[in-house]
C-alpha positions, 0 to 999 in steps of 0.5 A: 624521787621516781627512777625509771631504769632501763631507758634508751638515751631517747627515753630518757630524753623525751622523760627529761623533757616531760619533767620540765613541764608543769601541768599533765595537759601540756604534757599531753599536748606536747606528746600529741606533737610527736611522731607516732613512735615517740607518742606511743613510747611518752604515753608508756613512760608517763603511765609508768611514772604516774604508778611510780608516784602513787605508789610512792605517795602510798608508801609515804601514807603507810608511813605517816601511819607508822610514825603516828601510831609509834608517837601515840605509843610512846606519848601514853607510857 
């Protein structure tokens, strides 16, 4: 799961609405219907949530990695 600290209550309302979404292109299209404010401030939260993803997808790799080398490990002693 991403947590983002720090947000105004605002941030953090345009966020939850951005999370009900189901697709990047509506996203995208719900952000062109905001206000030039709003818009620079949904195109931040969402580069910042796409880094939090994948750094948290390579992190579950890394992990995976890990798990597999020590099953491999112990599955030839």
């Amino acid at each position: 799961m991403i947590s983002i600290t720090g947000l105004t209550h605002k941030q953090k309302a345009l966020m939850d609405v951005m999370w009900t979404i189901d697709s990047l292109d509506r996203v995208q299209a719900f952000i062109k219907t905001l206000p030039k404010r709003d818009r620079q401030d949904c195109l931040s939260l969402l580069e910042i949530a796409i880094q939090e993803s994948t750094e948290q997808e390579q992190g579950l790799e890394e992990y995976t990695d890990a798990a597999t080398a020590a099953i491999n490990s112990a599955m030839l002693r």
